[in-house]
C-alpha positions in Angstrom: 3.3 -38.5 3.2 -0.1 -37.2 2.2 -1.6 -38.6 -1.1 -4.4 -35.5 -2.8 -5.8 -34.9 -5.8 -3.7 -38.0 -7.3 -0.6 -36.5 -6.3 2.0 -37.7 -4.1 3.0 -35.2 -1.4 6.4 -36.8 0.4 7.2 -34.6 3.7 9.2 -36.4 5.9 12.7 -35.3 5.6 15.9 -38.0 4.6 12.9 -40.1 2.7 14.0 -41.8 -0.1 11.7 -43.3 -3.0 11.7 -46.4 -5.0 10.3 -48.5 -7.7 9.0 -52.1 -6.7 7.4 -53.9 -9.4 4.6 -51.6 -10.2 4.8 -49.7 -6.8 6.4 -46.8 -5.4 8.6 -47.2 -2.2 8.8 -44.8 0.5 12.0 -45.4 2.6 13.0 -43.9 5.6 16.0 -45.2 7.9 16.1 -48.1 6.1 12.4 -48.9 6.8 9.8 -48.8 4.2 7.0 -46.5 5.2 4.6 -46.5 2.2 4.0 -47.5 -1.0 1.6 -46.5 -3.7 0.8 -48.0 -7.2 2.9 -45.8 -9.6 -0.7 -46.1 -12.2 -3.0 -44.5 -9.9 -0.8 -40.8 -9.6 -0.2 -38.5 -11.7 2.6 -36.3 -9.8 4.5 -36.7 -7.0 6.0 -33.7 -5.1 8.9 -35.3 -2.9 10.3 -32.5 -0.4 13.5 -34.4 0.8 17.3 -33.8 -0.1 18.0 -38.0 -0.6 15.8 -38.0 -4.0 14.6 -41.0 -5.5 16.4 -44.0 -7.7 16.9 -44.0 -11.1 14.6 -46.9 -12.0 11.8 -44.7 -10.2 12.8 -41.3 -12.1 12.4 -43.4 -15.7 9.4 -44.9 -14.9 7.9 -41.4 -14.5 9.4 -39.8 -17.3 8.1 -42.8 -19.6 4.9 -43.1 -18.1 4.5 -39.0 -17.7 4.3 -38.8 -14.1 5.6 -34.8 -13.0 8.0 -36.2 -10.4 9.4 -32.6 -8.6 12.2 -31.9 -6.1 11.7 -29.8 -3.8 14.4 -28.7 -0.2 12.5 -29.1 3.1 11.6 -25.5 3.3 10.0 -25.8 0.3 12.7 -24.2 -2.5 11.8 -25.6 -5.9 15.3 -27.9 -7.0 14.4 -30.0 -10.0 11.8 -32.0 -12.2 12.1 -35.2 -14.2 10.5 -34.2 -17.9 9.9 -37.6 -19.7 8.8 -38.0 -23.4 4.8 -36.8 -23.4 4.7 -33.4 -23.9 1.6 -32.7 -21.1 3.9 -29.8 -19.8 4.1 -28.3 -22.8 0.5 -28.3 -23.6 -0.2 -27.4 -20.1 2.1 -24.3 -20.5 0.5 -23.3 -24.6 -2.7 -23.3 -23.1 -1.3 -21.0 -19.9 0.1 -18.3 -22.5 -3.2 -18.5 -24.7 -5.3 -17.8 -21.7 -2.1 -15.0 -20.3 -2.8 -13.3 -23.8 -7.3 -13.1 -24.0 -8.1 -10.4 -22.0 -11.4 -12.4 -21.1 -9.9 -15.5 -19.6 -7.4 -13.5 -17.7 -10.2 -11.9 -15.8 -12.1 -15.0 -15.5 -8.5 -16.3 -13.5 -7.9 -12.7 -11.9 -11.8 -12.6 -10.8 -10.8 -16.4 -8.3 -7.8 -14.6 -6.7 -9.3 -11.6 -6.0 -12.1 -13.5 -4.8 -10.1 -15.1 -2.9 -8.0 -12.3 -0.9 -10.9 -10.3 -0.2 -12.8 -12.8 1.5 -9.9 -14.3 3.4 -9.4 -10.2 4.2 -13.0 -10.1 5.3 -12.5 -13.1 7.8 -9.1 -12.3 9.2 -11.1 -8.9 10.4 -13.8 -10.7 11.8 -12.0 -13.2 13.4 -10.5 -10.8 15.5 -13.8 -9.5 16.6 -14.6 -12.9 17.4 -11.9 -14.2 19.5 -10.8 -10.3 20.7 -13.8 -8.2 21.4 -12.6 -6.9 24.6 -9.1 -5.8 23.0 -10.7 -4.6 19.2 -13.1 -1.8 18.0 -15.6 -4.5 17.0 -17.9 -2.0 15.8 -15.2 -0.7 13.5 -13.9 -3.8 12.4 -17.8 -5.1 11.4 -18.2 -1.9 9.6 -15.4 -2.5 7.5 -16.1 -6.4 7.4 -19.3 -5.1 5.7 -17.1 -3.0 3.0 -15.2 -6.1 2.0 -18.1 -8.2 1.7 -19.8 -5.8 0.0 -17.2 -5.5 -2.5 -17.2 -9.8 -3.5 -20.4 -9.3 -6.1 -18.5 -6.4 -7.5 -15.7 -8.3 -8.1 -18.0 -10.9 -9.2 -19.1 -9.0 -12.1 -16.1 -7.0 -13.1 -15.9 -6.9 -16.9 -12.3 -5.8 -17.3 -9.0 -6.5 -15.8 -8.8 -2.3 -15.1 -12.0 -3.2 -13.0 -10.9 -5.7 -11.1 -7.6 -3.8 -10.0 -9.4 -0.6 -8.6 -12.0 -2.9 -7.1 -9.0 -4.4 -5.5 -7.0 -1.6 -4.0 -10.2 0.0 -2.6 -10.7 -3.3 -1.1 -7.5 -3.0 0.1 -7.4 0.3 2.0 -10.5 -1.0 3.8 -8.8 -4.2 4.9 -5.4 -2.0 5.9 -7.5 0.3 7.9 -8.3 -2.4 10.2 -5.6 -3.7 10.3 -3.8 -1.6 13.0 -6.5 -2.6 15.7 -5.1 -6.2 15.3 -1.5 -5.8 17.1 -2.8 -6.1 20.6 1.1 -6.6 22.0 4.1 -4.1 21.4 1.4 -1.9 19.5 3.8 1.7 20.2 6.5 0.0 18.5 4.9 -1.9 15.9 2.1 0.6 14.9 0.7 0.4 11.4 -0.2 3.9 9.5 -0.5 2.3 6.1 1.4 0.4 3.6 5.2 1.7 2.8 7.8 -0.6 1.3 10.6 0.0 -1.1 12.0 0.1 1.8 10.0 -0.1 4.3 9.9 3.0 6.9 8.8 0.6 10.2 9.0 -2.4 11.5 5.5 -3.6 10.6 5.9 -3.0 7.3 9.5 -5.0 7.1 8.0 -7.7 8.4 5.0 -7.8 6.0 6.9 -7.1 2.8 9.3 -10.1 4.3 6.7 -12.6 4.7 5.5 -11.5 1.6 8.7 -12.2 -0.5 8.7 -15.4 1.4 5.0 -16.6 0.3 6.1 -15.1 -3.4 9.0 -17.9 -3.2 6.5 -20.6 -1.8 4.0 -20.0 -4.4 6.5 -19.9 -7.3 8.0 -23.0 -6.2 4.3 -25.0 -6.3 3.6 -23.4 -9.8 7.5 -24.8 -11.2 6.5 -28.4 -9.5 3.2 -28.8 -11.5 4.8 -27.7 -14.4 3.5 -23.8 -15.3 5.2 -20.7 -15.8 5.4 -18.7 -13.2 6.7 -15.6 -14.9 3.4 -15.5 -17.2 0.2 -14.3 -14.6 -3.0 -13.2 -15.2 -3.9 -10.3 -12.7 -0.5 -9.2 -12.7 1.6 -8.7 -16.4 4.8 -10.0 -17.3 7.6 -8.4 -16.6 11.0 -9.1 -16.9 12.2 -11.0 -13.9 9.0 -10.6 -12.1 6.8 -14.2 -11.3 3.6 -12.8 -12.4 1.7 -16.0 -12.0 2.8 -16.4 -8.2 1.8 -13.1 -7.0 -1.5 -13.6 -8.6 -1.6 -16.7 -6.3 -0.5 -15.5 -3.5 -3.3 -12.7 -3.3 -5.6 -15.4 -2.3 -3.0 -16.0 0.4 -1.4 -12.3 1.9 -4.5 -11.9 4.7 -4.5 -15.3 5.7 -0.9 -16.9 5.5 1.2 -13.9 5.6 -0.5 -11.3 7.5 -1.9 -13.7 10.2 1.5 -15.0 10.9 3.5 -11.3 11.3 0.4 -10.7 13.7 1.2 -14.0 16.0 5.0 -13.0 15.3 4.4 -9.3 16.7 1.2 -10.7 19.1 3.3 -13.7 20.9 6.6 -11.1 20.8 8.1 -13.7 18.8 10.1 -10.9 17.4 10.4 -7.5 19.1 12.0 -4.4 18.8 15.8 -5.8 18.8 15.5 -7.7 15.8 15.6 -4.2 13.6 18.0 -2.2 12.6 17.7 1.4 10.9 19.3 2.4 7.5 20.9 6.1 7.0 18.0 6.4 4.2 15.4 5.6 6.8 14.8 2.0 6.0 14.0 -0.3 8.6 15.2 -3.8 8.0 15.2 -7.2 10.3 18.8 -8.2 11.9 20.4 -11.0 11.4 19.1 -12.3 14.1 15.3 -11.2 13.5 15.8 -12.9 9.9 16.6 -15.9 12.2 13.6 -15.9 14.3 11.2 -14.9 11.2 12.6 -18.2 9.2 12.2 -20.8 12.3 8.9 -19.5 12.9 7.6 -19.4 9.2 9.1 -22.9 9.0 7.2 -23.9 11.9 3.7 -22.2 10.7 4.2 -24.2 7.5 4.0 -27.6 9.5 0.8 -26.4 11.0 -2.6 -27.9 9.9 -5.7 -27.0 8.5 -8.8 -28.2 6.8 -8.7 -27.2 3.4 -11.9 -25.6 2.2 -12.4 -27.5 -1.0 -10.4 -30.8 -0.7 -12.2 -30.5 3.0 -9.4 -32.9 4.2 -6.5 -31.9 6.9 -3.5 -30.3 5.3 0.0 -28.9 6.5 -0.3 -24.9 5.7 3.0 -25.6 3.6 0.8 -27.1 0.8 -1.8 -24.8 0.7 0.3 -23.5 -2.3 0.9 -26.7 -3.6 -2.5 -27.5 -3.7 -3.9 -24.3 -5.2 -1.2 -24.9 -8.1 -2.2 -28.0 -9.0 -6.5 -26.9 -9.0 -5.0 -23.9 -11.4 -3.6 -27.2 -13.6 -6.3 -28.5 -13.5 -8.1 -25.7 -14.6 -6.0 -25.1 -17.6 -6.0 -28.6 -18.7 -10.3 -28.1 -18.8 -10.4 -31.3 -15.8 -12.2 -28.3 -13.9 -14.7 -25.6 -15.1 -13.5 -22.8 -12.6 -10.4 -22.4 -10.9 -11.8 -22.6 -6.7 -10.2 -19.8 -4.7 -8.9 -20.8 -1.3 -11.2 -19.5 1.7 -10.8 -19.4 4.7 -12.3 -19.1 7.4 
């Protein structure tokens, strides 16, 4: 259990929570293995199938503490709604900033932020732990572009702006990114971006991780109570969760990509785990979906220091985390909404 940002983060799994008094009870196997005064939080995320009692579930709902459900791997289940109506307000003040073009480039403007300096450092890290294996001097070159492009971004006056700002930063990134598979490279080659389906195995597993860390990031804007169907950078559409792939820009280099790297890298998944569709899709097997999950599940349990909390988190709740700064942005409890960098 990890307590940030007022918010209760339970993690172990078969935990069940409590009310004592005034305090609530983390118990595993029968064993009490926390307990935190319910007045001090203002959400608790619990990520375990037991739940929590009754007596616990009204206290929150009267006292409006967001108390959300969440499986294991991280699928958004349920929250407990109580009387005050801070979700509500929370999600008014979402749609009035969804609907001024201003603020929705002021919100855009951290994301982007965001993925192009995480894009920046995934390229650079390589030259730094690789540089007998990489084109360094290519990789600086385009390390340059990217951080060339951050003031542009910066200053961006429009939300058209910011979106061709994006994709150029984009290509640059992608250009690089072929010099990163240093195992398996004939078969896991990477001539550019193709999806709908996607023509090679590369690409399956990026637009894969990528649905994945859509999920994640939609399930940590549902547990903090926003919509996550009403974005910013991207437009709603119907069915499409707008908010979360504005999130999970920040994200794509750093979570996603970096992971289908080590996948490809540490021949977590080879060659075996595709299969080829008559209209030239290539898609993971049954058994490749297998692999992917069980190593995605165990990258989630992974640590890191997180750049603006500067404390040690599981990567699981980088999401999590980022959701509730938006929150907190929204509400007005922060000025500007901090993009996650990494580096």
């Amino acid at each position: 259990m990890r307590r940030l940002l007022n918010t209760l983060f339970v993690l172990t799994e078969d935990s069940y929570l409590s009310l004592d008094g005034e305090n609530v009870v983390i118990n595993h196997e029968k064993k009490e293995v926390g307990r935190f005064p319910l007045h001090t939080l203002e959400s608790i995320l619990c990520f375990s199938y037991p739940g929590a009692s009754p007596a616990l579930m009204g206290a929150c709902s009267e006292r409006g503490v967001d108390l959300a459900f969440f499986s294991p791997q991280g699928k958004f289940l349920a929250r407990i709604v109580g009387k005050t109506q801070g979700n509500v307000l929370l999600r008014q003040q979402q749609y009035r900033e969804a609907d001024d073009p201003f603020a929705s480039c002021r919100y855009a403007k951290g994301f982007l932020l965001g993925k192009v300096y995480n894009a920046r450092w995934v390229l650079e890290r390589a030259t730094r732990d690789h540089p007998q294996r990489v084109p360094v001097e290519k990789l600086k070159a385009l390390s340059q572009n990217l951080a060339a492009a951050l003031p542009n971004i910066e200053n961006a006056v429009s939300l058209e702006e910011l979106r061709g700002l994006e994709g150029a930063a984009a290509q640059q990134y992608f250009d690089g990114f072929d010099s990163l598979i240093l195992q398996q490279h004939d078969p896991f080659a990477f001539a550019g971006r193709n999806r709908r389906p996607p023509h090679d195995p590369i690409n399956a597993l990026l637009s894969f991780s990528y649905t994945l860390l859509a999920r994640d990031c939609a399930a940590a804007l549902e547990g903090v109570g926003l919509d996550p169907y009403v974005g910013f950078l991207h437009r709603p559409r119907p069915g499409r969760a707008s908010l979360a792939l504005d999130m999970m820009e920040e994200l794509r280099a750093v979570y996603a990509d970096r992971f289908v790297l080590t996948c490809v890298n540490q021949k977590m998944i080879t060659c075996k785990h595709f299969q080829k569709q008559e209209n030239g899709a290539v898609l993971l097997t049954d058994d490749g979906r297998r692999a992917f999950l069980k190593a995605w599940q165990q990258r989630k349990q992974q640590t890191l220091q997180h750049p603006f909390l500067n404390e040690k988190i599981p990567w699981g709740l980088v999401p999590h985390v980022q959701a509730l700064l938006l929150a907190r942005t929204l509400r007005g409890d922060m000025e500007r909404y901090p993009p996650f960098f990494w580096k």
